[in-house]
C-alpha positions in Angstrom: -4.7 10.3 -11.7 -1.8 9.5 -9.5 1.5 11.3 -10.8 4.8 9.4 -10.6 7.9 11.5 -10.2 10.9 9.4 -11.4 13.8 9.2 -14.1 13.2 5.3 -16.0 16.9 5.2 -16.6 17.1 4.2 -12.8 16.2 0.8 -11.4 13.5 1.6 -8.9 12.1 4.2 -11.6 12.1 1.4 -14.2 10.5 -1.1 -11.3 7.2 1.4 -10.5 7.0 2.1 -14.6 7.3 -1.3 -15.2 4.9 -2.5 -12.4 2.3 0.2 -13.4 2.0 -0.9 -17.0 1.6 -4.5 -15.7 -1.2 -3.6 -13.5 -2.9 -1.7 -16.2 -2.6 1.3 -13.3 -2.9 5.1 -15.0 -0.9 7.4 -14.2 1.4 10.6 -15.2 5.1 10.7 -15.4 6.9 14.0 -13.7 10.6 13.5 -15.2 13.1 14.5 -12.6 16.5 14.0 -13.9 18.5 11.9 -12.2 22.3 12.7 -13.4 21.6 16.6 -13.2 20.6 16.5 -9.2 17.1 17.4 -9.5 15.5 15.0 -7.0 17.8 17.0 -4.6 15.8 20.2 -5.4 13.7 21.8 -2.5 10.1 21.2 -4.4 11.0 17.5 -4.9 12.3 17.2 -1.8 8.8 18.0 0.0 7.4 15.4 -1.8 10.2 13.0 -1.0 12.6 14.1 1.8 15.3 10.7 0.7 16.1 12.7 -2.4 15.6 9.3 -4.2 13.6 8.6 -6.8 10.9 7.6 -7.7 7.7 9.3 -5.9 4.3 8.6 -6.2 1.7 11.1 -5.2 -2.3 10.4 -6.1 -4.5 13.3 -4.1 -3.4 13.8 -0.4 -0.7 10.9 -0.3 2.6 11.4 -0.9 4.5 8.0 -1.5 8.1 6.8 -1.5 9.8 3.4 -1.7 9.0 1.8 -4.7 7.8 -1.6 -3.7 5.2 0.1 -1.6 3.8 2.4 -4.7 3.3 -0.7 -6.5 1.5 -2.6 -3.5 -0.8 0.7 -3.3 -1.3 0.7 -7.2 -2.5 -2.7 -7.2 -5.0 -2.3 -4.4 -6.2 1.1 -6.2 -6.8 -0.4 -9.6 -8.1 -3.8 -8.2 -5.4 -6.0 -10.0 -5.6 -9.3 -7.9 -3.8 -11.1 -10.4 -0.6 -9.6 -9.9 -1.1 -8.9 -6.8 -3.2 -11.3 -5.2 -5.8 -11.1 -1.7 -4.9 -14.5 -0.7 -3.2 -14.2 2.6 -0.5 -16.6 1.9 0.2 -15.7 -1.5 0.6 -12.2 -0.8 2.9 -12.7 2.3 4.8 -14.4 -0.3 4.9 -11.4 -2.3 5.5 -9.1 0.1 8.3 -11.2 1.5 10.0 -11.0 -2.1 9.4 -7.3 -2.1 10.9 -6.8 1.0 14.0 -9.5 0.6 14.6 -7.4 -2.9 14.7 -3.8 -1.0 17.2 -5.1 1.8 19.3 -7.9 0.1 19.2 -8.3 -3.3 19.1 -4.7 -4.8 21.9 -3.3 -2.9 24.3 -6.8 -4.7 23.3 -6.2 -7.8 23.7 -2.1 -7.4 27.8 -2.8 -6.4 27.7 -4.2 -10.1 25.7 -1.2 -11.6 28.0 1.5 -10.0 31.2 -0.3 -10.7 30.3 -1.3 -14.6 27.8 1.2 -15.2 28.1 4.3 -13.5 31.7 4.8 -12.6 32.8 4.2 -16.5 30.4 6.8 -17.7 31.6 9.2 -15.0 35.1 8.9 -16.5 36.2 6.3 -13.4 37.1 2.4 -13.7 35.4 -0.5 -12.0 37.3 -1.8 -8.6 38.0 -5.3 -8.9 38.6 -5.9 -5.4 34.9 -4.3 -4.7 33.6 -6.9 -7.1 35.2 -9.6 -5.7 34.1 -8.5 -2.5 30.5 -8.7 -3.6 30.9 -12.0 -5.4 29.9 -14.4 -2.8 26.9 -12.5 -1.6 25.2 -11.8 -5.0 25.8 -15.9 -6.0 24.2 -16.7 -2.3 21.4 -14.6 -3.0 21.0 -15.4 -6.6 21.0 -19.3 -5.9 18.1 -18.8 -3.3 16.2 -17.0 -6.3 17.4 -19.3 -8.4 16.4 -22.5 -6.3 12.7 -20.8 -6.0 12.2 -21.0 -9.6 13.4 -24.6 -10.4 10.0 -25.6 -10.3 7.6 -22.6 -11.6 7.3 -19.9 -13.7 6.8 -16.9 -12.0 8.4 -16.1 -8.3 5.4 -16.5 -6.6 4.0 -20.0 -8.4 1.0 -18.2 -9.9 -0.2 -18.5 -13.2 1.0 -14.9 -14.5 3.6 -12.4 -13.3 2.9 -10.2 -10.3 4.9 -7.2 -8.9 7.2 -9.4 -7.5 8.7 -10.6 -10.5 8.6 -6.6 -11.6 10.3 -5.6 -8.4 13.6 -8.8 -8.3 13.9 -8.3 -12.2 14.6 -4.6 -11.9 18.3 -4.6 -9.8 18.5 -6.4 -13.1 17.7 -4.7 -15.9 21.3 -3.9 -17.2 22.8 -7.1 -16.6 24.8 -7.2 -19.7 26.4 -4.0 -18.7 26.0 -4.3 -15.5 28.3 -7.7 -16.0 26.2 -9.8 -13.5 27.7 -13.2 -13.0 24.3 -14.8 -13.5 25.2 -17.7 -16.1 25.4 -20.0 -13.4 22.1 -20.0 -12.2 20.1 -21.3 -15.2 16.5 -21.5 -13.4 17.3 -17.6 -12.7 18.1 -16.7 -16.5 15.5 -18.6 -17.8 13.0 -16.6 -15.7 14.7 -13.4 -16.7 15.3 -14.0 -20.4 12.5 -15.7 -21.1 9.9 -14.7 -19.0 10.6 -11.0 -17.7 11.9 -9.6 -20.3 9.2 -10.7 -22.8 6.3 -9.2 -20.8 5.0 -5.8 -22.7 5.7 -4.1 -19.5 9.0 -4.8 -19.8 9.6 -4.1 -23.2 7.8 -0.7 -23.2 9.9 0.6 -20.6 13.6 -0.9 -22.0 16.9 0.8 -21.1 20.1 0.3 -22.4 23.6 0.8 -21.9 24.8 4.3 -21.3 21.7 5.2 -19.7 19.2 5.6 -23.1 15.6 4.6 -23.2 14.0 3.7 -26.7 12.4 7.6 -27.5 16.2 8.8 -26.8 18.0 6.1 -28.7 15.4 7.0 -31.9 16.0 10.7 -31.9 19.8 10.2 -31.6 
């Protein structure tokens, strides 16, 4: 069974967990805690020498970058519906994987760590780094946005595939986060209405200050 190292308060820890439930893919969670350093520890660090999370290692392979454990986890378990063996459909995917990893994720962080994370570390947002960030995220959320003016899912097919996993997830705190995404209706629809009613999504929620669902309970 493949073992996935990773903390799901984190975005690309919530992607693979995500992305694994919707690809029916097995496997077992190693927590390493974010906040207290541990993906910086020497044993985690020969699995992944980043120190990022997550990690994905099934036998002999030892995988990082999340978008490429759930492109290996949908080849291992044989899900062609979300991630599909037609050529062009799964040049499309890849191409959303690869546009989230480079462009979109690191917009949508500079709202995480100036909403999220600087206010739980006892810090305050910078406006001017917001502003500064502004432009880009609405030019790269319109291009989402224009994508899904005319389909459901990002890449046309009849269900969700790993792309949709891998966009929502920079994401998945908007509220908190404060992501100016109102104005890009096709984009919310997807999101509220199609993302985040998938089990997948659900199963895996986090919510502000960092808590999952099994942490909120027991508080």
């Amino acid at each position: 069974m493949m073992k996935v190292y990773a903390d799901p308060i984190t975005v690309n820890c919530r992607k693979v967990l995500a992305g694994l439930d919707l690809l029916g893919a097995p496997y077992e969670l190693v927590h390493v805690d974010y906040f207290k350093g541990e993906q910086k520890s020497p044993a985690y660090l020969a699995i992944n020498p980043n120190a990022s999370i997550p990690a994905l290692v099934d036998g002999d392979l030892e995988l990082w970058e999340s978008n490429a454990m759930l492109q290996y986890a949908a080849d291992r378990v044989g899900n062609e519906e979300a991630y599909p063996r037609d050529l062009k459909l799964r040049a499309d995917i890849n191409r959303w994987l690869l546009w989230e990893s480079s462009s979109w994720f690191p917009s949508c962080y500079v709202f995480l760590v100036e909403n999220c994370v600087k206010p739980l570390l006892g810090s305050q947002a910078d406006p001017a780094v917001l502003d500064a960030q502004a432009g880009q995220f609405h030019k790269l959320a319109g291009i989402l946005d224009r994508r899904l003016s005319d389909r459901t899912w990002v890449a046309g097919t009849r269900g969700p595939t790993i792309a949709d996993i891998a966009l929502a997830a920079p994401m998945h705190l908007h509220g908190w986060q404060k992501l100016p995404i109102a104005d890009h209706p096709n984009l919310s629809r997807w999101l509220f209405d199609g993302v985040e009613q998938l089990p997948c999504w659900k199963k895996t929620w986090v919510g502000e200050g960092f808590i999952t669902r099994k942490a909120e309970a027991a508080a």
